[in-house]
C-alpha positions as CSV (number, residue, x, y, z in Angstrom):
1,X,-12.2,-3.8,25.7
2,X,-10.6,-1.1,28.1
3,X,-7.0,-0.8,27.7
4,X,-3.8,0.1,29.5
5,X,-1.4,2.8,29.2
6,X,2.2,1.8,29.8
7,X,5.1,3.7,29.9
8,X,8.4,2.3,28.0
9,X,11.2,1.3,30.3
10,X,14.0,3.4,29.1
11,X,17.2,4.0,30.9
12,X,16.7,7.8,32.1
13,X,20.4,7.9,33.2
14,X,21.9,7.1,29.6
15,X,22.2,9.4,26.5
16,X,21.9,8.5,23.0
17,X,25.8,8.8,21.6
18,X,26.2,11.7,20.1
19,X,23.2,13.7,21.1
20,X,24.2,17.1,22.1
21,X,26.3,17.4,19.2
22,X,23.6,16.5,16.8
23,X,21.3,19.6,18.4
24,X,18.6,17.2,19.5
25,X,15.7,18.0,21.8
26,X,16.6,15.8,25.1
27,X,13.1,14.5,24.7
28,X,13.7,13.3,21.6
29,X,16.9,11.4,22.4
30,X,14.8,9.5,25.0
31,X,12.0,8.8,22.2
32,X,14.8,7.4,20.2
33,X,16.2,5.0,22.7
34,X,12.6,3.7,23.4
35,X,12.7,2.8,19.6
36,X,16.1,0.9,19.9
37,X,18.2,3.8,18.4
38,X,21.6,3.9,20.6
39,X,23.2,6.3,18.3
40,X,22.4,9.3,16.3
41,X,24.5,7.7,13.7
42,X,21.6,5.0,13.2
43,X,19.3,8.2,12.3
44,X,21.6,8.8,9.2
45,X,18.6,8.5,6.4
46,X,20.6,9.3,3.4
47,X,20.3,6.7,0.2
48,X,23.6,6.1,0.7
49,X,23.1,3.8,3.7
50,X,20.7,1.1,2.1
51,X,21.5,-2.2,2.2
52,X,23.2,-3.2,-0.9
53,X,20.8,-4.6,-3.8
54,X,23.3,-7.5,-4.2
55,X,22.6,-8.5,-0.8
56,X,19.4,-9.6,-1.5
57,X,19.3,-13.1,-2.9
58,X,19.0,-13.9,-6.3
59,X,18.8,-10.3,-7.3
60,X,20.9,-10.4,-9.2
61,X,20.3,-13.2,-11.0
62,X,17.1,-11.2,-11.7
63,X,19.0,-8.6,-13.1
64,X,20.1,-10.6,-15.4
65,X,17.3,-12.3,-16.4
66,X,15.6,-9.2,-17.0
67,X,18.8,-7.7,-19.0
68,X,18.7,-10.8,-21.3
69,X,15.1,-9.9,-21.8
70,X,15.5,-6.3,-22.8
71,X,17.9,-6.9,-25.0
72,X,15.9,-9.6,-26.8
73,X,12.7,-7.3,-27.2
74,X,11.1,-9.9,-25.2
75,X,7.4,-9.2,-24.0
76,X,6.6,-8.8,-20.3
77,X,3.5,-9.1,-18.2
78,X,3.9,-7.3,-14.6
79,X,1.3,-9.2,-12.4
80,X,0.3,-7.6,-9.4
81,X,-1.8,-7.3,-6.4
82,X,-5.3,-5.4,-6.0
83,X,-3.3,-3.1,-3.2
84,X,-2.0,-0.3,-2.3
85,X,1.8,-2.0,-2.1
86,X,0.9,-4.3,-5.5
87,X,-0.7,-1.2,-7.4
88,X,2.6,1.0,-6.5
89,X,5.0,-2.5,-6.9
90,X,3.5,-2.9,-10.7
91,X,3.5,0.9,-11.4
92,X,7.0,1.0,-10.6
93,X,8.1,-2.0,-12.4
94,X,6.1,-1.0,-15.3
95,X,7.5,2.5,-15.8
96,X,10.8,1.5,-15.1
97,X,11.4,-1.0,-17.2
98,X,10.3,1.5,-19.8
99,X,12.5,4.2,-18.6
100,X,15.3,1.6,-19.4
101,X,14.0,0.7,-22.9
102,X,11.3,-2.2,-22.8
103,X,9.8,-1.8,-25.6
104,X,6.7,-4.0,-24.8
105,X,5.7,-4.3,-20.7
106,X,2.2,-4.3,-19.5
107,X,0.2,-5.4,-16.9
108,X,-2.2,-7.8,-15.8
109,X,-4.0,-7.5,-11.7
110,X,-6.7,-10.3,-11.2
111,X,-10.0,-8.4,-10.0
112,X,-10.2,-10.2,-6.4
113,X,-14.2,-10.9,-7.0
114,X,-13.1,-13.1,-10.3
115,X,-9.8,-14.6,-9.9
116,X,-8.8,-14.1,-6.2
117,X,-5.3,-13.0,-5.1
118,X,-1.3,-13.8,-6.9
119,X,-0.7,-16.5,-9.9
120,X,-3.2,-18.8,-10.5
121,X,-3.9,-20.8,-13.3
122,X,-6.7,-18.9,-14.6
123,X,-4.6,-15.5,-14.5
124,X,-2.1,-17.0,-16.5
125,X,-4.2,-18.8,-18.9
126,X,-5.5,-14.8,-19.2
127,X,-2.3,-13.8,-19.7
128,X,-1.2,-16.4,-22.2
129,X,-3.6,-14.8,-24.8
130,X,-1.1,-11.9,-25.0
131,X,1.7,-14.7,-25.4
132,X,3.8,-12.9,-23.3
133,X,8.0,-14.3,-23.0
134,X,8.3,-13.7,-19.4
135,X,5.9,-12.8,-16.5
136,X,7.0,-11.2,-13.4
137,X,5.4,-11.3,-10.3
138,X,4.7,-8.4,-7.7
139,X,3.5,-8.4,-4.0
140,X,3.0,-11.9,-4.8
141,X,4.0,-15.1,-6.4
142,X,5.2,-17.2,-3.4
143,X,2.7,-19.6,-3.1
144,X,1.8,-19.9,-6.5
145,X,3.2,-23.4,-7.0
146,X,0.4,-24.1,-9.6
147,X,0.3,-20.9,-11.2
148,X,3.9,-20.6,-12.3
149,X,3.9,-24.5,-13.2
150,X,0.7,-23.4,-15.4
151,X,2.8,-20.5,-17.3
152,X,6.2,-23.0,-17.9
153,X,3.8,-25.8,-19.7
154,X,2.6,-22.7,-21.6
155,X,6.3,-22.0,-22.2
156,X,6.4,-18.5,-20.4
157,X,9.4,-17.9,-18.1
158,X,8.6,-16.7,-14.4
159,X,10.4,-14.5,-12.1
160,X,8.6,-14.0,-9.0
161,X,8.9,-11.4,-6.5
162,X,7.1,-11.4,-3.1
163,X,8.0,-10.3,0.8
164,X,5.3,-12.6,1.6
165,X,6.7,-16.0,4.2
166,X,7.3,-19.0,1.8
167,X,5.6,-22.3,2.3
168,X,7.0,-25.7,2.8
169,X,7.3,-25.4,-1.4
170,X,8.8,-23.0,-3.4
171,X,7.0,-22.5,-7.0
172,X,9.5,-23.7,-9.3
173,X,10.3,-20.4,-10.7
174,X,13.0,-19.4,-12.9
175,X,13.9,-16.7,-10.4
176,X,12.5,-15.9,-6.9
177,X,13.4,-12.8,-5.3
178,X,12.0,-12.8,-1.6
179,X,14.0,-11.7,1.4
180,X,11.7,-14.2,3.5
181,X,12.6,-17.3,1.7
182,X,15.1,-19.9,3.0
183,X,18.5,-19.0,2.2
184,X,18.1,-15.1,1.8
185,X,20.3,-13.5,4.3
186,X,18.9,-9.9,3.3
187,X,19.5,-7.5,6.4
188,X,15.8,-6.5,5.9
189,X,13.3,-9.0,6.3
190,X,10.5,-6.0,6.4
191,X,10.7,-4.8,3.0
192,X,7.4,-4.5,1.2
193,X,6.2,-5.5,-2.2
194,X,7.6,-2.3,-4.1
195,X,10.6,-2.6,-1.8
196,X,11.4,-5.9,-3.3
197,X,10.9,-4.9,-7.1
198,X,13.1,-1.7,-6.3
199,X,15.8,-3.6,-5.4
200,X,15.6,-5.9,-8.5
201,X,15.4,-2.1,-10.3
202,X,19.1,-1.1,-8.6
203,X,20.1,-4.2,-9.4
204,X,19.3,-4.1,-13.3
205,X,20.4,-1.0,-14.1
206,X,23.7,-2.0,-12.6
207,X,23.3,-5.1,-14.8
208,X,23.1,-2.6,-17.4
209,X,25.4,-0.5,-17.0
210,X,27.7,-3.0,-17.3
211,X,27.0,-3.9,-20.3
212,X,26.8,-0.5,-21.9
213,X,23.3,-0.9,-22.2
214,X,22.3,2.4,-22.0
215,X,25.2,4.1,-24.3
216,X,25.2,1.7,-26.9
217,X,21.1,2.7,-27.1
218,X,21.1,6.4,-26.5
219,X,19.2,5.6,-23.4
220,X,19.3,8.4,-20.6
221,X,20.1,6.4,-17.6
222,X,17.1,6.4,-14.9
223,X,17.3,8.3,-11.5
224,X,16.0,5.5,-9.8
225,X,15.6,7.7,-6.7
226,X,12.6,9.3,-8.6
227,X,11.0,6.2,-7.8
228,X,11.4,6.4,-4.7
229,X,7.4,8.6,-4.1
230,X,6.3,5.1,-5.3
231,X,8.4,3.6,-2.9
232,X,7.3,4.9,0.4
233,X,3.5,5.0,-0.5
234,X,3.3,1.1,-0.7
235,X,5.7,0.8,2.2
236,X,4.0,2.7,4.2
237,X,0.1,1.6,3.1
238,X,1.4,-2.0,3.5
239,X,2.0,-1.8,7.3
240,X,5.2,-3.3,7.7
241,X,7.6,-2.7,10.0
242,X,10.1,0.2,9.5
243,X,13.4,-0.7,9.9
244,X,16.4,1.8,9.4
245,X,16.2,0.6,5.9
246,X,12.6,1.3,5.3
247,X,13.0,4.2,6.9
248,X,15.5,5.3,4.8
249,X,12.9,4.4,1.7
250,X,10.1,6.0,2.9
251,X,12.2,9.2,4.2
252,X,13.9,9.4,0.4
253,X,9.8,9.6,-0.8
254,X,9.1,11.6,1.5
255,X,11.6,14.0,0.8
256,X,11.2,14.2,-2.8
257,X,7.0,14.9,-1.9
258,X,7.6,17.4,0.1
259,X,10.1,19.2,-2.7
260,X,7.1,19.0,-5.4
261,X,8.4,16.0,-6.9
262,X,6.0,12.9,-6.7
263,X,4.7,11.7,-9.5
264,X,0.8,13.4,-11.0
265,X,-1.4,10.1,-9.8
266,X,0.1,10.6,-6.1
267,X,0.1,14.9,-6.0
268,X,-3.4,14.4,-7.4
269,X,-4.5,11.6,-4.5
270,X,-3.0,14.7,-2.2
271,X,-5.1,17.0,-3.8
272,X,-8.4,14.7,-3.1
273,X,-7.2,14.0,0.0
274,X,-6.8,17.7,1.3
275,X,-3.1,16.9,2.2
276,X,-0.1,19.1,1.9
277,X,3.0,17.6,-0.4
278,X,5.0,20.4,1.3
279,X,3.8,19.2,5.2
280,X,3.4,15.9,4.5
281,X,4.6,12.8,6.9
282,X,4.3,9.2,6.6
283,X,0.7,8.8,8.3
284,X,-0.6,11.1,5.8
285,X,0.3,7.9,3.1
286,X,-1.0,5.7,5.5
287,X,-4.6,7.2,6.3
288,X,-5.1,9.4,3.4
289,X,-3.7,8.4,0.4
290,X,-3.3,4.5,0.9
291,X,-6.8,3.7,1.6
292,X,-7.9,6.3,-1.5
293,X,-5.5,3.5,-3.2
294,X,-6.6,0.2,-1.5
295,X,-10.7,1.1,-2.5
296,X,-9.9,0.5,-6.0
297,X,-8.7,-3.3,-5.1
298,X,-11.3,-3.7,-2.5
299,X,-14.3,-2.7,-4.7
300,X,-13.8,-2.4,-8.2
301,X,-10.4,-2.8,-10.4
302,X,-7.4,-1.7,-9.0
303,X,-6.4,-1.0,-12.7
304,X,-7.4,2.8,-12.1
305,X,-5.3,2.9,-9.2
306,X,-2.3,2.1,-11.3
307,X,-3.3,3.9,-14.4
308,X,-3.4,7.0,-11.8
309,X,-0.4,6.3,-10.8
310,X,1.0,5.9,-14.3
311,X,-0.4,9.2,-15.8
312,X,2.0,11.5,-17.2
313,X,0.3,14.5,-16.0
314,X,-2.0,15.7,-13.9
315,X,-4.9,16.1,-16.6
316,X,-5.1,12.8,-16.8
317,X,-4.3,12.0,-13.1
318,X,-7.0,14.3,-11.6
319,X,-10.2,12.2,-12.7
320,X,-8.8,8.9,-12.2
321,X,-8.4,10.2,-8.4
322,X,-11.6,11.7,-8.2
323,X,-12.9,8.3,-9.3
324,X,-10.3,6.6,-6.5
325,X,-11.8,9.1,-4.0
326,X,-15.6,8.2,-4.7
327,X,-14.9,4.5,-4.2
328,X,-13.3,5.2,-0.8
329,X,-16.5,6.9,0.2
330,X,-18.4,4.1,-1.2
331,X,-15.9,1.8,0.9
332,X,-16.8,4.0,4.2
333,X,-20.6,3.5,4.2
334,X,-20.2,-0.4,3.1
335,X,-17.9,-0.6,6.1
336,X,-19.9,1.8,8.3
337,X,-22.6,-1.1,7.5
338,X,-20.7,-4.6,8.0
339,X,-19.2,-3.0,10.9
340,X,-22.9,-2.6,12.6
341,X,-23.8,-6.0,11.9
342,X,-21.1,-7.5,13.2
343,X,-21.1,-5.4,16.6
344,X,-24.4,-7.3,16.6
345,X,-23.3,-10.6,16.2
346,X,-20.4,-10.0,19.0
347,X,-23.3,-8.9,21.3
348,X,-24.8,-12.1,20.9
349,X,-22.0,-13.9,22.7
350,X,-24.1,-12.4,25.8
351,X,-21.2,-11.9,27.5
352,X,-21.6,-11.4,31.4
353,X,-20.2,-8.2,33.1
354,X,-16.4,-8.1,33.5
355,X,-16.1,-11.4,31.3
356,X,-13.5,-11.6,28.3
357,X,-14.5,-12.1,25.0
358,X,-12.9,-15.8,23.4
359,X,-9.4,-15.9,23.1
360,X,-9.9,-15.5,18.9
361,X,-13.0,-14.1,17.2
362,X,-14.5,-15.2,13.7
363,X,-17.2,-13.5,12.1
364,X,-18.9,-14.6,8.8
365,X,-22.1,-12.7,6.9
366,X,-23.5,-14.1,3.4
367,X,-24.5,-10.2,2.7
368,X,-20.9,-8.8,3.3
369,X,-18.4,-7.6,0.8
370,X,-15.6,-9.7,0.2
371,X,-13.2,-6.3,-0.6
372,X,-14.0,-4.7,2.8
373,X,-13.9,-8.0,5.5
374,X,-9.7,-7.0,5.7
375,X,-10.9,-3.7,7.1
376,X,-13.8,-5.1,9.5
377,X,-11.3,-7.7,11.1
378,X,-8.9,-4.8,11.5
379,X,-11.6,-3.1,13.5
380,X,-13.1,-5.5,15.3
381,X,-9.4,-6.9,16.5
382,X,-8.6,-2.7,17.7
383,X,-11.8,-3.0,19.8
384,X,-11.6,-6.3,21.2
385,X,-7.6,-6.7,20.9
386,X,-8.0,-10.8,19.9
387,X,-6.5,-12.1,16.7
388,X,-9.7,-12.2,14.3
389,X,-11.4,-13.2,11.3
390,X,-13.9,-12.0,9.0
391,X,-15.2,-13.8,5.9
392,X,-17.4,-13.0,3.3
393,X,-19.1,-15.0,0.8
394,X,-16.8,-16.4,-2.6
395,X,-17.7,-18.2,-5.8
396,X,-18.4,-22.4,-6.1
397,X,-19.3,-22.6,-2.2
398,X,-16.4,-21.2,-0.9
399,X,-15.9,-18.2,1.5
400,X,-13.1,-16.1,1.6
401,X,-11.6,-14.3,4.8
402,X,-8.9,-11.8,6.3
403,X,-7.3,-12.1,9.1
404,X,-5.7,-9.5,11.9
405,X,-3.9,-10.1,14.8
406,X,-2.2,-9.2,18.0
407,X,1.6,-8.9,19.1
408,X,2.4,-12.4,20.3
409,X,0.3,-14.5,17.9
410,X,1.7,-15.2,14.4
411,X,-1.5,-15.6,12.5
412,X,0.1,-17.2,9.4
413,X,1.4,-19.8,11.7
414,X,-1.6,-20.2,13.2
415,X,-3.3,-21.0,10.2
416,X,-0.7,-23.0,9.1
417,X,-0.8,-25.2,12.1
418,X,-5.0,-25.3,11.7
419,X,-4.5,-26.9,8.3
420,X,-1.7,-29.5,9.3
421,X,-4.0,-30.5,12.4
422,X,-7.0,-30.8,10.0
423,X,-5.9,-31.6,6.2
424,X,-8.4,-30.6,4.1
425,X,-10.5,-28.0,6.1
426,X,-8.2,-24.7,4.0
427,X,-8.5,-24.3,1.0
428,X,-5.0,-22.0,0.9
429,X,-4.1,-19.4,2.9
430,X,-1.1,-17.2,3.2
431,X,0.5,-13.8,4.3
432,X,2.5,-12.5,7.2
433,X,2.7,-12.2,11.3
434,X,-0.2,-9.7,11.9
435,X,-2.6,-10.6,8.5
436,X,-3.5,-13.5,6.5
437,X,-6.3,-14.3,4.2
438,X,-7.3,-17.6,3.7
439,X,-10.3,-19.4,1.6
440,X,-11.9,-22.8,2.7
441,X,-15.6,-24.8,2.2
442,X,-18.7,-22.3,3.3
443,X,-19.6,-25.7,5.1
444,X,-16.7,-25.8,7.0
445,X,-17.0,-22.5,8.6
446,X,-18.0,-23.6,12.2
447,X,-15.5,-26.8,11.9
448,X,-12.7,-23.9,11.1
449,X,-13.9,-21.7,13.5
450,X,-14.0,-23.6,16.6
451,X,-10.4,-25.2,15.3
452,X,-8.9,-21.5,14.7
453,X,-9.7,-20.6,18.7
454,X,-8.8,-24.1,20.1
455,X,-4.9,-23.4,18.4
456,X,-5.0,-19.6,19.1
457,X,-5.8,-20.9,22.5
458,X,-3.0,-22.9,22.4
459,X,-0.5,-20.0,21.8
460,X,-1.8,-17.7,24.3
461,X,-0.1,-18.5,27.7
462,X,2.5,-16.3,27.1
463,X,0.8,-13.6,25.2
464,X,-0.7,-10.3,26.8
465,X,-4.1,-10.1,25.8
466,X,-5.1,-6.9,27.4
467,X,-5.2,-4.5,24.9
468,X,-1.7,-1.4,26.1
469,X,-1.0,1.5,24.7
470,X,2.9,2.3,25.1
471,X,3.6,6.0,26.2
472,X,7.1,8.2,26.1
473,X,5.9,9.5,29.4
474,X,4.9,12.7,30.8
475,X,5.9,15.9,29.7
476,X,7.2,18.7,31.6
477,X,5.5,21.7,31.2
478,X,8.4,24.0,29.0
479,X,7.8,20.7,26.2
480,X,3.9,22.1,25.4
481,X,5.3,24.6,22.5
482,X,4.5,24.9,18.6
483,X,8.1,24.3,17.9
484,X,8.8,21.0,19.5
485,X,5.7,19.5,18.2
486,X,6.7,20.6,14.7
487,X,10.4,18.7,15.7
488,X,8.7,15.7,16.5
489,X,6.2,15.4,13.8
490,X,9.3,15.9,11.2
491,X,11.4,13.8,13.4
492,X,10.5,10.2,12.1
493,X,9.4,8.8,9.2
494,X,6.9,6.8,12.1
495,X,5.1,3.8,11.6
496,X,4.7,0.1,11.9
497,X,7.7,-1.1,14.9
498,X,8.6,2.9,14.9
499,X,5.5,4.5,16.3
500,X,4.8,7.9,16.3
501,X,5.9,9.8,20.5
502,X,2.7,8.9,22.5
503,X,3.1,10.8,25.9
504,X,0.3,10.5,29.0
505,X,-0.7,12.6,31.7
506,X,-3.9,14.0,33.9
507,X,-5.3,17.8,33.0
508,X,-7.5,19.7,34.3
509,X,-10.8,20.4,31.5
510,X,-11.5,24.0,30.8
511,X,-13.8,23.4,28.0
512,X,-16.0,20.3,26.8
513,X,-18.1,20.1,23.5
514,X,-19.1,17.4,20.5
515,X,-17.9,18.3,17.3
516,X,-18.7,16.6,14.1
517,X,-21.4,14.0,15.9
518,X,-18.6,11.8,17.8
519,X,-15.4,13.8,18.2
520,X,-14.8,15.5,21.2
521,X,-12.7,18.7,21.7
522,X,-11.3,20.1,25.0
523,X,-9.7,22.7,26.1
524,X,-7.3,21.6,28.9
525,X,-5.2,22.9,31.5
526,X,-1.2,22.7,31.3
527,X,-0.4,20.7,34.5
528,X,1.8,23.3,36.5
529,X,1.1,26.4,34.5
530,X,-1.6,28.9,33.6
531,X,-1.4,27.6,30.2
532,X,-4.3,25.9,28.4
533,X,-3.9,24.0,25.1
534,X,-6.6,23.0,22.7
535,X,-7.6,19.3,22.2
536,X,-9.5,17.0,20.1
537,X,-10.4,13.0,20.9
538,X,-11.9,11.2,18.1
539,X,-14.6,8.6,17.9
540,X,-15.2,9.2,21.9
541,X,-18.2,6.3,23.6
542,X,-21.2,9.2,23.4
543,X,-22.4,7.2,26.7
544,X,-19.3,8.5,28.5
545,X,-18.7,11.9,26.7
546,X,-19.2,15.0,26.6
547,X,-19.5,14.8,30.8
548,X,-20.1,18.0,32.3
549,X,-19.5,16.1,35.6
550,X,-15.6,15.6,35.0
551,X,-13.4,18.8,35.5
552,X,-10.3,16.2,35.0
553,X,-9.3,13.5,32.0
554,X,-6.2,11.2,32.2
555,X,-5.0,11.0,28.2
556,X,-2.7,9.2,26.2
557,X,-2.1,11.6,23.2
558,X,0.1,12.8,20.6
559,X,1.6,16.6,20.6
560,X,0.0,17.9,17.2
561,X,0.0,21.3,14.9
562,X,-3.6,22.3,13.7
563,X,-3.4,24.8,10.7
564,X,-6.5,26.1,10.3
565,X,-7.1,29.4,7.6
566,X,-3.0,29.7,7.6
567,X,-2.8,29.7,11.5
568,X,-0.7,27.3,13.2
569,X,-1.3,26.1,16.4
570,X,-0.6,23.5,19.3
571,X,-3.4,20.7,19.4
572,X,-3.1,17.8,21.6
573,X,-4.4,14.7,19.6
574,X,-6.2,12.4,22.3
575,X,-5.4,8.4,21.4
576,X,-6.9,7.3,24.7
577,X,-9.5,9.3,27.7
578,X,-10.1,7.8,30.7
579,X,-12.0,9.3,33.9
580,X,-8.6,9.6,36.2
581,X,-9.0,7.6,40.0
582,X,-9.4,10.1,42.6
């Protein structure tokens, strides 16, 4: 599906308060303002302006339950999730506990191919073997009602921490700690898995300060900010949205990357990844070292992913990444694959010219791989822009899917509202606005499928289902410089609800060629100058480009520094090419 480049409705004649005396780029103080920033004040990223951990809902109490534990030599079983958020949720947990003098804390993550995702009866009858006195949840934990009820007739305690939305029920729990539950007031609803346990981490070592924990013990108190590399990799790999305070996370990892701080695992996922500490910015966590994370979960045991991050150095890091990197090329060409096949299956709708494809799309393959259909329905909802899902094949007749979706259409809810309409057709589901996974009956597919468009359908009437891309505008000429592209690409951390400056515009091609199969680079023409600048479009329709036919391109595209054998130079980074209207 074609899509639309619009340009945010910003108030040209006001300024962002305080601008000038901050030294800002004027360009940037607009970019602000289309991202809800009124003052430069609200760009203050310093530790000191996180929310409070004793703001967050029983926190507290979690502190306490975990002090109480410590101080009783009680054992503790971290479980997690197979991603990138769970994997840097339990390693933080894990390490930190130790830093503050657990004495025995491991680690359990159910491989997804076995046991499926959070707390289920099986993982803690797994668990139980190890006779744990307490196990805490991570990235999970909500909607295990059975689970937790499994480890308490066991007689294991529970303290569950999730960001996930909570059901009708909540587990009965000796402690939940989830800003989205009822009653949590929390100023960030956004915060991811490892933001969640981080908090609980502030919160404990206040706990214990105040009881002289660490004196009495010789225990050097931890710098929880070292954490904080942990922090901003599952924040950022999760997708949520980055609110001041998340931005204030991910910019403290950031930071302390940058400096040659982050812990082995994540400098040698850098290293694998060809990425810069010293350059690095919150899409490279996104696109390079998150899904080098994620592969572990989605095809093997996301165990190596947090033994990498665990590893005290970067002799033992180093192969455990090089193992991470191998299954993320593995991941590529299984997804390459699925991707193919279900191209083929859309094609079947036999859509006629200029006709939309169904409000919703599902997509189910008996040869598929249940790790990678998260991805697929990612893809396939980018290049149709309609809330989809894919599902793959389970254990005991089930199947197992993801779900994406668009701005507009809560898919939780959806799915939510699809199992109260028809009792009995999911098996369970759960997760947040823009992805679910749920599992029902492979028998039910096509019963679930046609009722998962009829209520999509029901929700559209006020949602935009042709697929925009949001621009900062045009730039004038003088803004096409080395420096200011360096200002912006510093100038976030950008991400989920904070995106990255997009700008739009019409050149005039100097140069056209393929590179690398499918990407396309140009050489374009600064509008109003003599100036040409270099450009690259990725993943361009071959039936369309190169087209030695078109001396002009309209482009929605990001201002970008290529450094390339130590030279740095200006590259525009093409989102979106269209053939301009003459």
């Amino acid at each position: 599906m074609d899509k639309i480049v619009r340009r945010r409705d910003i108030d040209r004649e006001s300024e962002l308060t305080g601008l000038a005396e901050a030294g800002l780029h004027p360009l940037l103080g607009r970019i602000y303002r289309g991202r809800g920033i009124t003052s430069v004040d609200e760009l203050d990223l310093g530790l000191s302006q996180l929310l409070p951990p004793d703001s967050l809902l029983h926190a507290e109490a979690a502190a306490t339950l975990l002090a109480d534990a410590l101080a009783t030599q009680q054992k503790i079983t971290v479980v997690g999730d197979f991603d990138a958020d769970g994997a840097t949720s339990t390693a933080l947990v894990v390490s930190a506990l130790r830093a503050m003098g657990a004495t025995d804390v491991g680690y359990l993550v159910p491989n997804r191919f076995e046991y499926g995702y959070g707390l289920t009866p099986e993982i803690v009858a797994l668990a139980a073997q190890d006779k744990p006195d307490l196990i805490i949840t991570v990235d999970n934990g909500i909607s295990s009602i059975e689970g937790v009820a499994a480890a308490t007739a066991a007689g294991i305690r529970t303290l569950v921490t999730d960001h996930h939305l909570a059901g009708r029920t909540l587990p009965a729990a000796e402690v939940i700690v989830n800003p989205n539950q009822p009653g949590c007031t929390f100023g960030s609803k956004n915060l991811a898995g490892v933001g969640v346990i981080f908090y609980i981490m502030l919160a404990l070592r206040a706990e214990l300060r105040g009881r002289d924990w660490f004196g009495a013990n010789a225990i050097k108190e931890p710098n929880l900010a070292h954490y904080l590399d942990l922090v901003a990799l599952g924040t950022v790999a999760d997708v949520v949205s980055l609110d001041r305070n998340n931005r204030i996370l991910v910019a403290g990892g950031l930071q302390r990357i940058r400096a040659g701080q982050a812990r082995p695992g994540i400098q040698a996922l850098l290293d694998v990844a060809g990425r810069k500490p010293e350059t690095l910015v919150a899409s490279d966590l996104g696109f390079a070292v998150g899904p080098r994370l994620n592969a572990a979960g989605r095809l093997d045991d996301m165990s190596i992913g947090i033994e990498c991050l665990l590893s005290p150095d970067s002799h033992s890091a180093r192969p455990l990444a090089n193992q991470l990197h191998q299954f993320n090329q593995d991941r590529r060409v299984i997804e390459q694959g699925m991707q193919e096949e279900a191209l083929a299956l859309l094609a079947d709708l036999e859509l006629a010219e200029g006709e939309e494809p169904p409000v919703a799309i599902t997509l189910y393959d008996p040869g598929w791989h249940q790790g990678v259909v998260g991805i697929l329905a990612s893809r396939i909802k980018d290049r149709l822009h309609r809330p989809t899902i894919a599902f793959a094949d389970a254990e005991d007749g089930e199947i197992k899917g993801s779900a994406r979706s668009i701005p507009g259409i809560h898919i939780r809810d959806i799915l939510d509202a699809v199992a109260t309409r028809q009792p009995g057709l999911v098996s369970k589901f759960g997760g947040h606005a823009m992805a679910a996974g749920l599992s029902l009956e492979r028998d039910a597919y096509e019963d679930f499928a046609a009722a998962f468009v009829a209520e999509v359908a029901r929700h559209t009437e006020d949602v935009n289902l042709q697929a925009v891309i949001d621009s900062d505008g045009e730039l004038l000429p003088d803004d096409f410089n080395l420096e200011l592209a360096s200002a912006l690409r510093f100038a976030g951390p950008w991400g989920q609800h904070f995106p990255e400056p997009l700008f739009d515009g019409c050149f005039n091609i100097v140069q056209q060629r393929l590179v690398g199969e499918k990407h396309l680079k140009l050489v374009l023409a600064v509008p109003g100058t003599a100036e040409l600048v270099d450009a690259i479009a990725f993943n361009v329709d071959l039936e369309v480009w190169p087209n030695p036919a078109q001396d002009r391109v309209a482009a929605a595209y990001r201002l970008d520094v290529n450094e390339f054998r130590g030279r740095r130079s200006l590259q525009l980074v093409i989102e979106h090419l269209t053939i301009p209207e003459q």
